[in-house]
VOPADREN-868221 format. One record per residue: x, y, z of N, C-alpha, C, O in turn; residue in one letter; residue number from 1. Coordinates in steps of 0.2 Angstrom, whole numbers, plus 5000, padded with zeros to 4 digits. Layout:
X;Y;Z;X;Y;Z;X;Y;Z;X;Y;Z;a;NUM $
...
REM end
This chain:
5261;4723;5164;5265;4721;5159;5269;4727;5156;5266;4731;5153;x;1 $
5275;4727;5157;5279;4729;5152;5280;4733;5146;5283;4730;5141;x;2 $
5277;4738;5145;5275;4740;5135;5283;4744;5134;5288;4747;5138;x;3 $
5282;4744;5126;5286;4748;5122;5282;4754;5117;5278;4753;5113;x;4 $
5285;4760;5119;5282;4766;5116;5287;4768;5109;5293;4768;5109;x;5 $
5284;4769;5104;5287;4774;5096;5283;4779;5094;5278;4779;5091;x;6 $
5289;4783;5095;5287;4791;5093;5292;4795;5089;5296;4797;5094;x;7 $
5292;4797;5084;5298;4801;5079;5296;4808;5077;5290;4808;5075;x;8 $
5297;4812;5077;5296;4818;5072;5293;4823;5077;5288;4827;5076;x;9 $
5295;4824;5079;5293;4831;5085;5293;4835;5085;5289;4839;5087;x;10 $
5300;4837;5081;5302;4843;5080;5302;4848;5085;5298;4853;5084;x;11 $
5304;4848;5091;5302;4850;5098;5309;4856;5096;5314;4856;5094;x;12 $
5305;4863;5097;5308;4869;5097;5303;4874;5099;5297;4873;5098;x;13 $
5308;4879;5101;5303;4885;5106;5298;4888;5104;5293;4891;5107;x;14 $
5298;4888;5098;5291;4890;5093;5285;4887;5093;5279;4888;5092;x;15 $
5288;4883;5095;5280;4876;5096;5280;4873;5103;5283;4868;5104;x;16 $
5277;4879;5108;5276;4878;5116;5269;4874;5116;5268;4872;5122;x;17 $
5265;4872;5113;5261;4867;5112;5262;4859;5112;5260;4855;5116;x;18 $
5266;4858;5106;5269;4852;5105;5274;4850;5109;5275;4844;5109;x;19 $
5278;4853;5114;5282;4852;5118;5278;4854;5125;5281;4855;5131;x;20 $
5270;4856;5125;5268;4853;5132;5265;4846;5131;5265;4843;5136;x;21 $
5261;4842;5124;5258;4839;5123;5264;4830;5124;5262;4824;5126;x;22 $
5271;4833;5123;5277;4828;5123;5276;4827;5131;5276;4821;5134;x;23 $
5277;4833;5135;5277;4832;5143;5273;4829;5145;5273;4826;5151;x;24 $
5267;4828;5139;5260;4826;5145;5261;4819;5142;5257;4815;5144;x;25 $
5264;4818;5137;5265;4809;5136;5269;4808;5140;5268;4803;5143;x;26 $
5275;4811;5141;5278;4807;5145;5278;4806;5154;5280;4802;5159;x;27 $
5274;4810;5154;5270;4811;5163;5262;4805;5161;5261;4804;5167;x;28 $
5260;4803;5158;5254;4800;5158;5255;4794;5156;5252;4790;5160;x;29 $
5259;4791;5150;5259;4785;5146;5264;4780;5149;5262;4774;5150;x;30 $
5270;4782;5150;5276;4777;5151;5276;4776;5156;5276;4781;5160;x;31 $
5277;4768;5159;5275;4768;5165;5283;4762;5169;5286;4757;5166;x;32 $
5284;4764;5173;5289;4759;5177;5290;4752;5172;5286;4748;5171;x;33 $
5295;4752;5170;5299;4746;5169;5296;4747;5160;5299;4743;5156;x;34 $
5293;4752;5156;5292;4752;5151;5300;4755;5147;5305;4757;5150;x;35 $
5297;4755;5139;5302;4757;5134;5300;4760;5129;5294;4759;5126;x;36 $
5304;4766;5128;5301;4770;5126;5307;4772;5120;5312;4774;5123;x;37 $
5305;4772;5112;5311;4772;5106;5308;4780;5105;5302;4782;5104;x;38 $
5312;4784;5105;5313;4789;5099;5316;4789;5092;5322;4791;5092;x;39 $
5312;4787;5086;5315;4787;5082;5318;4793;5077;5319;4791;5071;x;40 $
5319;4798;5078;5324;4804;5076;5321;4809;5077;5315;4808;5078;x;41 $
5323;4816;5076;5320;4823;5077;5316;4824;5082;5310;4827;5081;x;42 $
5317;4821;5088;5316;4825;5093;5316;4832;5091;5311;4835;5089;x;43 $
5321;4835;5091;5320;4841;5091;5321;4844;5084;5324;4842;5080;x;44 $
5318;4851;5083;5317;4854;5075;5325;4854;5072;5327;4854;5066;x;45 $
5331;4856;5079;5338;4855;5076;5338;4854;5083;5334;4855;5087;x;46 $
5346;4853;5081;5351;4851;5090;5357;4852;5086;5359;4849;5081;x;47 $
5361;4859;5090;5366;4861;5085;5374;4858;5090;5379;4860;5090;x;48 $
5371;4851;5095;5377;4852;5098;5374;4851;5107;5371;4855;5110;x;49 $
5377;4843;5110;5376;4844;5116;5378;4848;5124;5378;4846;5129;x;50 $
5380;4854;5120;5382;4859;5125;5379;4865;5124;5381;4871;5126;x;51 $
5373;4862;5121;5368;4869;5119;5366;4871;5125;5366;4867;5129;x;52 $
5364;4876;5127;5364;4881;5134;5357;4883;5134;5355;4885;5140;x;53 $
5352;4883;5130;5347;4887;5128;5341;4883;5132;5341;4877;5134;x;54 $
5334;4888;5132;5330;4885;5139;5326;4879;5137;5324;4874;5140;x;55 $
5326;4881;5129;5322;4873;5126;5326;4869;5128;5324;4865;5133;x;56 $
5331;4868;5125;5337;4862;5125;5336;4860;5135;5334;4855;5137;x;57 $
5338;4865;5139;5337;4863;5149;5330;4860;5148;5329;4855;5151;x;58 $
5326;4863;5145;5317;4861;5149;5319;4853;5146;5321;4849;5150;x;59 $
5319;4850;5140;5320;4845;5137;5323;4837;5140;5321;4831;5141;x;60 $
5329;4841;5141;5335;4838;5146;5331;4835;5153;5333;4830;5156;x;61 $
5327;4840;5155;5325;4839;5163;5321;4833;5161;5321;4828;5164;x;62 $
5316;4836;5155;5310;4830;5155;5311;4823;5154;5308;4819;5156;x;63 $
5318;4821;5149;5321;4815;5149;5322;4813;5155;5318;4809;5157;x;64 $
5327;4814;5158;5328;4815;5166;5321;4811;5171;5320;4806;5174;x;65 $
5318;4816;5169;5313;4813;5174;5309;4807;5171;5308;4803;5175;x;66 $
5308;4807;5167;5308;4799;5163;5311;4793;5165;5308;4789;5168;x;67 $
5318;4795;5164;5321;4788;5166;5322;4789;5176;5322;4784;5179;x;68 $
5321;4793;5178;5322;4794;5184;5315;4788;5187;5315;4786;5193;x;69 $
5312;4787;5182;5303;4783;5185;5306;4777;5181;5302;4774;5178;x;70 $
5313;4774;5181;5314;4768;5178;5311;4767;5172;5309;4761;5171;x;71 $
5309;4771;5168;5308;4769;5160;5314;4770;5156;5317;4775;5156;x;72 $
5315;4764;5152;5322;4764;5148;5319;4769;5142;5313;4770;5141;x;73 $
5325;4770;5140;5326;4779;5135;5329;4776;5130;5335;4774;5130;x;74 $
5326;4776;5124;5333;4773;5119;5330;4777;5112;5325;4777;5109;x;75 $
5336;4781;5110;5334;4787;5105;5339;4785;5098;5345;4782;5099;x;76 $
5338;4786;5092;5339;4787;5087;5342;4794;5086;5341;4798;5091;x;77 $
5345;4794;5080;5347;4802;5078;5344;4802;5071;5345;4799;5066;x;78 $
5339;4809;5071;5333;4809;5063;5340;4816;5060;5346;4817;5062;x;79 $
5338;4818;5056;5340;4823;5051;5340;4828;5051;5343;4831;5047;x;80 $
5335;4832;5058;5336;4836;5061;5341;4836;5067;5345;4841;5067;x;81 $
5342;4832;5072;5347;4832;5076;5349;4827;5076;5346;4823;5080;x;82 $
5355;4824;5071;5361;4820;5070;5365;4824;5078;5369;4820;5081;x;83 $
5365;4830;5079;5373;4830;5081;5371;4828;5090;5376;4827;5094;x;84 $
5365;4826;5091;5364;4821;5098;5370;4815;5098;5372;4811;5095;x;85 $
5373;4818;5104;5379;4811;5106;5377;4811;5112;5372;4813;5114;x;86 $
5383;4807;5116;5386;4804;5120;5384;4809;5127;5381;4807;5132;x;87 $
5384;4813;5127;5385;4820;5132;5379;4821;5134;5378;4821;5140;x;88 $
5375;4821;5129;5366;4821;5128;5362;4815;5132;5357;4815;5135;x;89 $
5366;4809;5131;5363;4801;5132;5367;4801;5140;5364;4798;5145;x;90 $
5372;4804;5140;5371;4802;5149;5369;4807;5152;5368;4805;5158;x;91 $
5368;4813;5152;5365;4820;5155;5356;4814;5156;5355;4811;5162;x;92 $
5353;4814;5152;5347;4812;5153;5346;4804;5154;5340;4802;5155;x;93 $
5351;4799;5155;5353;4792;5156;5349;4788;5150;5346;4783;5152;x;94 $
5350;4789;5143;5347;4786;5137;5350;4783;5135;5356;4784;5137;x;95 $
5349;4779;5130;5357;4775;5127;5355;4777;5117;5350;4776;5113;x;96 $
5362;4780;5115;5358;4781;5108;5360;4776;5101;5366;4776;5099;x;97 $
5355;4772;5097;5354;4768;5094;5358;4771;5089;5359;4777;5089;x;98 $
5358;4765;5085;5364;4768;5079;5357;4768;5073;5352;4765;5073;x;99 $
5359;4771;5067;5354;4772;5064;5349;4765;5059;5344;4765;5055;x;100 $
5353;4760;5062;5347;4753;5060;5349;4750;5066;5355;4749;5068;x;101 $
5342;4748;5070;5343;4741;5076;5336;4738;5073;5331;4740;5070;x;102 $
5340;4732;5078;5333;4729;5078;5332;4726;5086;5336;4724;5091;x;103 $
5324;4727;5086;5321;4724;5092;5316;4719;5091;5313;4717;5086;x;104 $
5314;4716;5098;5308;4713;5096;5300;4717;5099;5298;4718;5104;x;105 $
5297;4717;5093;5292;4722;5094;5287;4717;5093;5287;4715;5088;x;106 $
5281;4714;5097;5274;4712;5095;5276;4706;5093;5273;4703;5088;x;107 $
5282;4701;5098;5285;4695;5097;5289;4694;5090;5292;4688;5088;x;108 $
5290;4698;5088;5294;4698;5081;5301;4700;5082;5302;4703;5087;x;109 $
5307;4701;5077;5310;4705;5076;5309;4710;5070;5307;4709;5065;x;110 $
5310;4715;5072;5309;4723;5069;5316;4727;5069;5321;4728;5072;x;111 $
5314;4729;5063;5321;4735;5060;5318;4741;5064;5312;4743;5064;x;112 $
5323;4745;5066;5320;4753;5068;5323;4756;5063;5328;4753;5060;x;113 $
5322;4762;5061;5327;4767;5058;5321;4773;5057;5315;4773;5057;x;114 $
5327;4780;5056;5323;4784;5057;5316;4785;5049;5310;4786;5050;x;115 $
5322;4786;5044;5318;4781;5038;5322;4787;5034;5320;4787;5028;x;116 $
5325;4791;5034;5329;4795;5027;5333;4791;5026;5336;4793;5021;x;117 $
5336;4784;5027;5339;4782;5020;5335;4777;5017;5337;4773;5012;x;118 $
5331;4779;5019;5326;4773;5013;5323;4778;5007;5320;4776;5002;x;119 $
5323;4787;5009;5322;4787;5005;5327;4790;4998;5329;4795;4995;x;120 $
5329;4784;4997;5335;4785;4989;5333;4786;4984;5336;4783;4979;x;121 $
5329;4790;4982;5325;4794;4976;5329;4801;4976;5331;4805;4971;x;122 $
5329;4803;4983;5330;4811;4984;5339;4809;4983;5342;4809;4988;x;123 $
5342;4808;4980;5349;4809;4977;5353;4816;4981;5359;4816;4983;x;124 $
5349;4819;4981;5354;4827;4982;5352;4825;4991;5357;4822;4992;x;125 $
5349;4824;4994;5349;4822;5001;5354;4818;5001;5359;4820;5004;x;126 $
5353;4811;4999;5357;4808;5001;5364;4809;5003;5367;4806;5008;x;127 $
5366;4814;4996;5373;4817;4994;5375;4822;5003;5380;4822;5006;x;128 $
5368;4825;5005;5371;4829;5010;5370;4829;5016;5372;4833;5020;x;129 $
5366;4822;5017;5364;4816;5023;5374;4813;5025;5377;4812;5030;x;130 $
5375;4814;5019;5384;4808;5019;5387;4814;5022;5392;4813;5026;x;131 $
5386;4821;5020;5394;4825;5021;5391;4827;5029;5395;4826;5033;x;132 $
5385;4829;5032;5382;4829;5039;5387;4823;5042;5391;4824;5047;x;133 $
5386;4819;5040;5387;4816;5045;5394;4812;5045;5396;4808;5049;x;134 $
5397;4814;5040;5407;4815;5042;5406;4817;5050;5402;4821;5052;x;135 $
5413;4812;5053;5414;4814;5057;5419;4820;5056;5418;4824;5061;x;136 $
5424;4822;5050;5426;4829;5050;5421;4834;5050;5424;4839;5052;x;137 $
5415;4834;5048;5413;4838;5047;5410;4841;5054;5411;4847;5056;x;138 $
5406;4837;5057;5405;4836;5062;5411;4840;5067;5409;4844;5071;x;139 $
5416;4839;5066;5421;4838;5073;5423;4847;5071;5427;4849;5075;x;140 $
5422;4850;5066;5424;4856;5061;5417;4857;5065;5419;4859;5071;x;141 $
5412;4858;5065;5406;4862;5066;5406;4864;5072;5407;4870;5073;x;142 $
5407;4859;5077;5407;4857;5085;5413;4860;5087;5414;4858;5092;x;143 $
5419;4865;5085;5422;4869;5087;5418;4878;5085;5419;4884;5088;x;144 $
5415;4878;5082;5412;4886;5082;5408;4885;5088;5406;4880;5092;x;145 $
5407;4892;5088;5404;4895;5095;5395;4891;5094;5394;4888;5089;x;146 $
5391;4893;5100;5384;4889;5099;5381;4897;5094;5375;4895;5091;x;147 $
5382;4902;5093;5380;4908;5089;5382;4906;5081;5379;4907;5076;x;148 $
5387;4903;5084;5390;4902;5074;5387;4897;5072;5385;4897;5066;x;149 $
5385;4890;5076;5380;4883;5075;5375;4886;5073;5373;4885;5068;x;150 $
5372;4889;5077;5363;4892;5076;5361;4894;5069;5356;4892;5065;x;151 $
5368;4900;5068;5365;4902;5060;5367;4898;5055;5366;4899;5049;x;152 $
5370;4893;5057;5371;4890;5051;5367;4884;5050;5366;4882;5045;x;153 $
5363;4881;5056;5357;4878;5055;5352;4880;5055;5348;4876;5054;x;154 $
5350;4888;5055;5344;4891;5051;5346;4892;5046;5342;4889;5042;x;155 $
5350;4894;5045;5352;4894;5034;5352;4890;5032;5350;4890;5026;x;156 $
5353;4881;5034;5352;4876;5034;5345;4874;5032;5344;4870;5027;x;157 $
5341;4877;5037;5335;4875;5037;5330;4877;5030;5325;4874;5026;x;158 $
5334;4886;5031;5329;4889;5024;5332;4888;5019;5331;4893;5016;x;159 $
5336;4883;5015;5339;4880;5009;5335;4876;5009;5331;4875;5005;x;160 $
5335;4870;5016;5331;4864;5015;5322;4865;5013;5319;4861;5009;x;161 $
5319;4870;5015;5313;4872;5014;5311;4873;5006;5306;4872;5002;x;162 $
5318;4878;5005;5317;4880;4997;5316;4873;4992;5312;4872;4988;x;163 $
5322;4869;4994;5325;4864;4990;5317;4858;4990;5316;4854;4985;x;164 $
5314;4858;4995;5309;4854;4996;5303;4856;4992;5299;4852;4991;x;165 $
5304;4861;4991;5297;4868;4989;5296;4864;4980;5291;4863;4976;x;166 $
5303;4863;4979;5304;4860;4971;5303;4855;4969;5302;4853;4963;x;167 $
5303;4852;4973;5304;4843;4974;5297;4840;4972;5292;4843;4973;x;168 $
5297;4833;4969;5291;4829;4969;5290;4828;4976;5295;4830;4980;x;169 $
5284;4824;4978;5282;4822;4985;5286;4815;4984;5290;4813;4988;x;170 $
5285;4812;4977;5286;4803;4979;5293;4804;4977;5296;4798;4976;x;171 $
5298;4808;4976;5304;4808;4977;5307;4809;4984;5313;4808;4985;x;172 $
5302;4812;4991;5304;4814;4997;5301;4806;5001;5302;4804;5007;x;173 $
5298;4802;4996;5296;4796;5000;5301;4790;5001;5307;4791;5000;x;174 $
5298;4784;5003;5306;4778;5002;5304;4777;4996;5299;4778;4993;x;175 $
5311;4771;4995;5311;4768;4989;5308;4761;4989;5312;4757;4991;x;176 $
5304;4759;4987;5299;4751;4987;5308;4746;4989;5309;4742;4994;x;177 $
5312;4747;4984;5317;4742;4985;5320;4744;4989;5319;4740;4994;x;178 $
5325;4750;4991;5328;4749;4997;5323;4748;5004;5326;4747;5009;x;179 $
5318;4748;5004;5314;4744;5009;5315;4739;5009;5317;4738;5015;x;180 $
5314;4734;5005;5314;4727;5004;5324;4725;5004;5326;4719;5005;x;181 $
5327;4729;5003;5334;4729;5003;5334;4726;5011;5335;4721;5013;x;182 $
5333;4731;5014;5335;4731;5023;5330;4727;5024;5333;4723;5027;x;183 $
5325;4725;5025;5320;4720;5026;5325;4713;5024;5327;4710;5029;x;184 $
5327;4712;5017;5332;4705;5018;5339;4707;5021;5342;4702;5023;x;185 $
5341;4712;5021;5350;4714;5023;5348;4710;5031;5350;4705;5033;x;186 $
5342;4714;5036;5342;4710;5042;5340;4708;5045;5341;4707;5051;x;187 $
5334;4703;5038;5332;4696;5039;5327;4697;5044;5327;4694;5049;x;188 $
5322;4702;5042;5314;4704;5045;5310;4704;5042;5311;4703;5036;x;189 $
5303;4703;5044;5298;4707;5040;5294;4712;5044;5289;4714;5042;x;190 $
5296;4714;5048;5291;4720;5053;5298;4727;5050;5304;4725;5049;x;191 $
5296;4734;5049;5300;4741;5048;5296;4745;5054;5290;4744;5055;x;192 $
5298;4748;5056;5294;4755;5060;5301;4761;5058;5307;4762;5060;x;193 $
5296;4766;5055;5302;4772;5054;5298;4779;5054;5292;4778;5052;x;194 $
5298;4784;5055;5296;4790;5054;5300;4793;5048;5300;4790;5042;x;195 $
5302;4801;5049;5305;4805;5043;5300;4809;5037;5299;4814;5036;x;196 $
5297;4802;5034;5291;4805;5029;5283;4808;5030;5278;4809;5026;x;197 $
5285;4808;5037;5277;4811;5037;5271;4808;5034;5265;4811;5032;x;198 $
5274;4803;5033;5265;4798;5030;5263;4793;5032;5260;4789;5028;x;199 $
5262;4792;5039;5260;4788;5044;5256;4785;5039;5253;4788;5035;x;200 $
5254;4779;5040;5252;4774;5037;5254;4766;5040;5258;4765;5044;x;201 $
5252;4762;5038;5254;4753;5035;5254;4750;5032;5249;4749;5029;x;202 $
5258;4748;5031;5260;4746;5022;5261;4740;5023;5264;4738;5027;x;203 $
5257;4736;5019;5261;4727;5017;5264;4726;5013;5263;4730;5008;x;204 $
5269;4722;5013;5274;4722;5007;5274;4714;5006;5271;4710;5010;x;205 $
5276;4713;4999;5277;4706;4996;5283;4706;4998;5286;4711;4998;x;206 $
5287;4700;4999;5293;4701;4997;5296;4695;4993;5294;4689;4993;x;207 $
5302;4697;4989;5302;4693;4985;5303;4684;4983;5303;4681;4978;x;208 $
5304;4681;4988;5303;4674;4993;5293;4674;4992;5290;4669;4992;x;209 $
5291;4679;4990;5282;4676;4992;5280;4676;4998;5275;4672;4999;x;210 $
5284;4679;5003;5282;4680;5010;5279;4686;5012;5278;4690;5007;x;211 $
5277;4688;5018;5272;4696;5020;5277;4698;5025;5280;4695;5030;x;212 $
5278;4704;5023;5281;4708;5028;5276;4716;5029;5271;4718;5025;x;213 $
5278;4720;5034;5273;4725;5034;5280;4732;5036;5285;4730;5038;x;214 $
5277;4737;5035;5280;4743;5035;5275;4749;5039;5270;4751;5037;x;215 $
5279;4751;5049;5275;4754;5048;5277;4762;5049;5283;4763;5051;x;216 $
5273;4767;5048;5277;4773;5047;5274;4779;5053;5268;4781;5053;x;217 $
5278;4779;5057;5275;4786;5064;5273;4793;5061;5275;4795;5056;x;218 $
5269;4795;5065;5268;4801;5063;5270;4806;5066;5270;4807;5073;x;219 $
5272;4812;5061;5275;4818;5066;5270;4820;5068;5265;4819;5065;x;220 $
5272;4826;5076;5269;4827;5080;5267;4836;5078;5271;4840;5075;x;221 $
5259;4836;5080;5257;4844;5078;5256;4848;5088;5256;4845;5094;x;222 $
5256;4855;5086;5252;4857;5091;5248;4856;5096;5248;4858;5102;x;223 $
5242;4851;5093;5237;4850;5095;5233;4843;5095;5228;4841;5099;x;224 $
5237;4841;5090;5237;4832;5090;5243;4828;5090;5247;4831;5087;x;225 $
5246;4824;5092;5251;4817;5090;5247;4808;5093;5242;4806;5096;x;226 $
5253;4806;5091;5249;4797;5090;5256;4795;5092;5260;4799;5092;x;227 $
5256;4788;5095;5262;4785;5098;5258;4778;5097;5252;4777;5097;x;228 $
5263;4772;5095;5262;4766;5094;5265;4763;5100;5271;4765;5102;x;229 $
5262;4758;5104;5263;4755;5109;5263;4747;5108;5258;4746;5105;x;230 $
5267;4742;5110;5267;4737;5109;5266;4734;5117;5270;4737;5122;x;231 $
5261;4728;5118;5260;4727;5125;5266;4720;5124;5268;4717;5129;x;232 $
5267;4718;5119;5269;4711;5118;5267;4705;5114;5269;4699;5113;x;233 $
5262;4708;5113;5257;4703;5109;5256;4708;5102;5255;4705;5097;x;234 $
5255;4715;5101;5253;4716;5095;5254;4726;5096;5253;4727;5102;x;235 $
5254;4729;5094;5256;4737;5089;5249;4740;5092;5244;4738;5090;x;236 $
5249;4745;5095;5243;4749;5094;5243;4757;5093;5248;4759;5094;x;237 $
5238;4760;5092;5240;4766;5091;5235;4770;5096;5229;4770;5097;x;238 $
5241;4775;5099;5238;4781;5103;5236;4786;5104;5240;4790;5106;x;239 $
5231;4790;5103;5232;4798;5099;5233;4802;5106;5232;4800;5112;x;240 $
5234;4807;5104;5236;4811;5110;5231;4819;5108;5231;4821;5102;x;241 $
5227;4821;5111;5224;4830;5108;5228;4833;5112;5232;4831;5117;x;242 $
5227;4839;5110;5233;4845;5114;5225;4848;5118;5220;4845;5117;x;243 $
5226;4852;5123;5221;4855;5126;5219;4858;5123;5214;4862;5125;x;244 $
REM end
């Protein structure tokens, strides 16, 4: 039988040769002929650009590759780390990339995917620089500097983002109860699976009709542990994966 795999938050960069042998060994061990397999965003810690040259970005490239090369469909999100994955990236490795709300059917239901930073609408100053990221001017302005000039300016990126978080409540970096329930009626579900916040969980939700819907949340990937949700078709389960 056929399963579907989700897994979000990777954060895969050369700093962490652990968790990007732990990714290889899910994707050599788990996904098997004729399955599907969601990445719901941040594959990688950044992707400054699909003409990145650098040995993470080729090792990664190969491992997708060899993936779909065993007949497993690839279908990837773009998380908030690497928004700038396109088109270039999706046929080098043969993926198709999901716009940032689909739905599937997961566990005979219909299910919203998304990465999950727009649910969280608490954080205002995010949101504010979630919208200018992802102008296509902005975009189309970044992607003419050199891959030297991208780098430093998403490590600067980075260590702003760290500072900015440092100050932050927690339940402002979470979602918002109602914009959950927002996109739950906007796509006329009751199943969510999203990453982003780092709070892997399952959530039941009321919704306002007096029906159940549930909310479920991936967990980002460490060194030495990660977890991958697998649907055979009849229901969700959960994987853990240990590092050596």
């Amino acid at each position: 039988m056929n399963r579907q795999w989700f897994i979000s938050d990777l954060h895969l960069a050369e700093e962490r040769p652990e968790t990007i042998a732990l990714f290889e060994r899910f994707l050599s061990e788990f996904p098997q002929p004729g399955d599907r397999v969601f990445i719901l965003g941040d594959l990688f810690d950044v992707w400054v650009g699909d003409d990145d040259d650098s040995a993470i970005a080729d090792r990664i490239r190969a491992d997708l590759r060899g993936l779909t090369r065993r007949k497993v469909e690839l279908l990837v999100q773009q998380g908030n780390r690497d928004f700038a994955m396109g088109k270039r990236l999706m046929r080098e490795v043969a993926a198709r990339l999901l716009p940032d709300t689909h739905v599937a059917n997961v566990a005979g239901q219909p299910t919203l995917l998304m990465h999950g930073d727009l649910l969280c609408t608490d954080d205002v100053e995010y949101q504010k620089t979630r919208k200018r990221f992802r102008n296509p001017i902005f975009q189309w302005l970044m992607l003419r500097k050199s891959l030297a000039a991208r780098n430093r300016i998403a490590d600067d990126i980075r260590r702003r983002s760290r500072e900015r978080k440092a100050l932050k409540s927690e339940n402002i970096m979470d979602v918002n109860a109602d914009t959950v329930v927002d996109y739950l009626r906007r796509f006329r579900v009751r199943q969510l699976i999203h990453g982003h916040t780092h709070r892997p969980a399952r959530h039941a939700i009321r919704l306002p009709d007096g029906s159940d819907a549930w909310r479920l949340v991936l967990p980002e990937w460490h060194h030495d542990h990660a977890a991958a949700w697998v649907d055979d078709g009849k229901a969700l389960q959960r994987v853990v994966l240990a590092g050596d």
